[in-house]
MDAnalysis code that builds the backbone (N, CA, C; Angstrom):
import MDAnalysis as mda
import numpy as np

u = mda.Universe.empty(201, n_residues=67, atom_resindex=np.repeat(np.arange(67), 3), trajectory=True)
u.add_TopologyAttr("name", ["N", "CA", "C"] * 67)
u.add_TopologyAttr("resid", np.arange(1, 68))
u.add_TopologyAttr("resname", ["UNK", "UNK", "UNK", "UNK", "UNK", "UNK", "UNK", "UNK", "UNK", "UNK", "UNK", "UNK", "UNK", "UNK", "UNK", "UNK", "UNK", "UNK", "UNK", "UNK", "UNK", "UNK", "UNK", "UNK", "UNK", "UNK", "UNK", "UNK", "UNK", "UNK", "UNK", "UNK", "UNK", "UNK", "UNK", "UNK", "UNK", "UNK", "UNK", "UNK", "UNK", "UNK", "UNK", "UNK", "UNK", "UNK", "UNK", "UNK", "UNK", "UNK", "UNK", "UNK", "UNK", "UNK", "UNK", "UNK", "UNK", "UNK", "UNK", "UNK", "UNK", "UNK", "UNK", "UNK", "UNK", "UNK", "UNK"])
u.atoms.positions = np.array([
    [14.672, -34.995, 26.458],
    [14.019, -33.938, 27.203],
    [12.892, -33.313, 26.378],
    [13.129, -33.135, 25.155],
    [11.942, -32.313, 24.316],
    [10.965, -33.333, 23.753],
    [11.165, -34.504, 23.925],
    [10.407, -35.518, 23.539],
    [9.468, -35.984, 24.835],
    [10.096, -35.777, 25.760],
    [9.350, -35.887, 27.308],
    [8.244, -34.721, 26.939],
    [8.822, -33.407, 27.052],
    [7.837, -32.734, 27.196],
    [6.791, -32.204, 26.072],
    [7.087, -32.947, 24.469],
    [6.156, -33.053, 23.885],
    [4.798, -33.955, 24.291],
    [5.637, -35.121, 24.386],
    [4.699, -35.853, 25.026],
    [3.505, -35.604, 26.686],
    [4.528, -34.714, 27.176],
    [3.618, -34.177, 28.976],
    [2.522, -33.911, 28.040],
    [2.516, -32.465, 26.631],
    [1.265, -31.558, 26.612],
    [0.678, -32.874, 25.518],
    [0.848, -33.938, 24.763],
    [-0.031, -34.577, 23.765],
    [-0.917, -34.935, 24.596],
    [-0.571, -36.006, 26.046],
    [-1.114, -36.555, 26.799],
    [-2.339, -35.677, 27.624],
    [-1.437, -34.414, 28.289],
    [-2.605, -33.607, 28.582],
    [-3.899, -32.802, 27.495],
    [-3.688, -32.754, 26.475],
    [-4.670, -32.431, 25.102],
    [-6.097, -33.598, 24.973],
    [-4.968, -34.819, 25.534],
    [-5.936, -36.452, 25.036],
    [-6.644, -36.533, 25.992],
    [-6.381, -36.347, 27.180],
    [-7.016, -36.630, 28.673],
    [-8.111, -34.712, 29.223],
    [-7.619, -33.555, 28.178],
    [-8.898, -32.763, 28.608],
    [-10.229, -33.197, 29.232],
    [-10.808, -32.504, 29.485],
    [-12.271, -32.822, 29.838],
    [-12.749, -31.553, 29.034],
    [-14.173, -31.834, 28.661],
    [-15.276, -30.901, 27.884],
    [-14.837, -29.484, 27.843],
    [-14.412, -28.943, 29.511],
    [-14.380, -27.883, 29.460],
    [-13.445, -26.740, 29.216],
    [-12.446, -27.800, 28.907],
    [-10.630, -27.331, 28.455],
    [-10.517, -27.228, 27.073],
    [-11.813, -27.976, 26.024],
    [-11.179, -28.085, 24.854],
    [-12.781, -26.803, 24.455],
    [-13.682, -26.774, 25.389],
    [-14.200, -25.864, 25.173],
    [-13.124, -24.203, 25.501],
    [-12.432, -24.485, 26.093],
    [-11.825, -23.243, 26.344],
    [-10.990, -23.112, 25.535],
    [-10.024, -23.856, 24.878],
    [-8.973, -23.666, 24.105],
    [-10.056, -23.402, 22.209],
    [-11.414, -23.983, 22.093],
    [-11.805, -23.370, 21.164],
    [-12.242, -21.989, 21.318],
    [-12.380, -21.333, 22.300],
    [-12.609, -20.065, 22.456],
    [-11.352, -19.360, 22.156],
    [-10.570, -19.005, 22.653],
    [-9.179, -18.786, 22.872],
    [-8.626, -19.116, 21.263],
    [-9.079, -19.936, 20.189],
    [-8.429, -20.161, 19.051],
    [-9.349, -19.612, 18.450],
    [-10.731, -19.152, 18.547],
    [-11.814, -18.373, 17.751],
    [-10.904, -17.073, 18.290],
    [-10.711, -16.171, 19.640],
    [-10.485, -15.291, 19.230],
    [-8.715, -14.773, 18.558],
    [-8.024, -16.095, 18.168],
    [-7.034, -15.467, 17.948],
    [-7.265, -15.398, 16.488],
    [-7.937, -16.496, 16.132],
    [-8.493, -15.837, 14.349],
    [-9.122, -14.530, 14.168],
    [-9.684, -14.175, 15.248],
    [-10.476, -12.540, 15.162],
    [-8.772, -11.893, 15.460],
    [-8.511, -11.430, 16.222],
    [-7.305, -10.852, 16.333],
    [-6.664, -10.681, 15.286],
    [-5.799, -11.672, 14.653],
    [-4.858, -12.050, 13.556],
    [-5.401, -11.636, 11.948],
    [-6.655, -12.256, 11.669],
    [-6.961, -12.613, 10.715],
    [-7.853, -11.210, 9.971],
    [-9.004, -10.767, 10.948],
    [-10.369, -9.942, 10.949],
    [-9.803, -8.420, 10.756],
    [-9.031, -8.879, 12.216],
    [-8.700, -7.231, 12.300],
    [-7.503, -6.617, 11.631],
    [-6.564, -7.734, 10.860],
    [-6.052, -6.956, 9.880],
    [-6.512, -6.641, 8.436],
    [-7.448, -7.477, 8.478],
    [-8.657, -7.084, 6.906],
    [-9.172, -5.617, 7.228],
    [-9.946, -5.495, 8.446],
    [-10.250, -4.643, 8.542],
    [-9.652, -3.193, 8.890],
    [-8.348, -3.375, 9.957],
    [-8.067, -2.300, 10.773],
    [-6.487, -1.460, 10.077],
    [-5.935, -3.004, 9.095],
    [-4.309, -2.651, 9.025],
    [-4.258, -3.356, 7.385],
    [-5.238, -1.802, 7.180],
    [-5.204, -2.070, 5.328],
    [-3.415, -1.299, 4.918],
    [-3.094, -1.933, 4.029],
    [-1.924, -2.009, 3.016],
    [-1.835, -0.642, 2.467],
    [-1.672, 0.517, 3.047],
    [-2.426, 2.035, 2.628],
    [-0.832, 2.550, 1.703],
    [0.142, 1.940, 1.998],
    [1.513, 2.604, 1.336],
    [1.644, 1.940, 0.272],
    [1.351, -0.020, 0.093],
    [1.269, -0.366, -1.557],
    [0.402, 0.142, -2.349],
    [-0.814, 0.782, -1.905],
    [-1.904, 1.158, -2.813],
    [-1.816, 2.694, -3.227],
    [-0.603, 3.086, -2.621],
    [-0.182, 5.324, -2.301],
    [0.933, 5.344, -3.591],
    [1.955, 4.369, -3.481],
    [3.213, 4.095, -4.012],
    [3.585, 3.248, -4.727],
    [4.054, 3.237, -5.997],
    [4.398, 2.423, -6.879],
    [5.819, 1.807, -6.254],
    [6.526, 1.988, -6.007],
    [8.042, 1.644, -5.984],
    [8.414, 2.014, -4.193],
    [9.426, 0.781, -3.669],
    [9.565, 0.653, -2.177],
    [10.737, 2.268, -2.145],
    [11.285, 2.859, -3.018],
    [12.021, 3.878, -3.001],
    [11.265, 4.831, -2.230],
    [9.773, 5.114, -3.017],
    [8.711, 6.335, -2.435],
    [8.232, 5.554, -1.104],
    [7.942, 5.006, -0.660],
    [7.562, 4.224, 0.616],
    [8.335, 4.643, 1.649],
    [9.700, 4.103, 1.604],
    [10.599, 4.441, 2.328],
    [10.601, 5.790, 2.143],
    [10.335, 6.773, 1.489],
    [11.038, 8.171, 2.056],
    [9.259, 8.655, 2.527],
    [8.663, 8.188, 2.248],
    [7.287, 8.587, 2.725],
    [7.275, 8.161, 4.519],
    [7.913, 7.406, 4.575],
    [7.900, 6.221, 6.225],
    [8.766, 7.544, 6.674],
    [10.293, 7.962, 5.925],
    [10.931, 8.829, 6.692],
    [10.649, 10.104, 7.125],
    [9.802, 10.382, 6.003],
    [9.262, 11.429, 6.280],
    [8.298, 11.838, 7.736],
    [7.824, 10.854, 7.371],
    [6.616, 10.615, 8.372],
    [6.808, 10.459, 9.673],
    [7.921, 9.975, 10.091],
    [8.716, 9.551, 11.656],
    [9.500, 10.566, 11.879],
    [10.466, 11.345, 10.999],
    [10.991, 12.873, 11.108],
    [9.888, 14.136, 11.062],
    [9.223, 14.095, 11.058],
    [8.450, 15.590, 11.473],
    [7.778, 15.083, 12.693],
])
């Protein structure tokens, strides 16, 4: 069964036309922006660079969700 349906999507990948593999490179450009960009940019590491030790982290996180 999982070998069937590996094979359904290889076959459909091989047999695309222009405008499917143009779409699936769009769709894989923006999941590198998503994933990749916007955690460089948006979801900097702000508690390893605040805190030496995961002890202060954690009570900084608790803190932070209790008030």
């Amino acid at each position: 069964m999982i070998s069937r349906i590996f094979k359904f999507y290889v076959d459909g990948f091989k047999n695309m036309a222009s405008w499917g593999r143009t779409l699936w490179l769009i769709i894989l450009l923006k999941l590198f922006i998503l994933f990749f960009i916007f955690k460089l940019i948006f979801f900097s590491d702000t508690l390893e660079t605040r805190y030496d030790t995961d002890g202060e982290r954690a009570e900084h996180v608790i803190n932070a969700i209790t008030k």
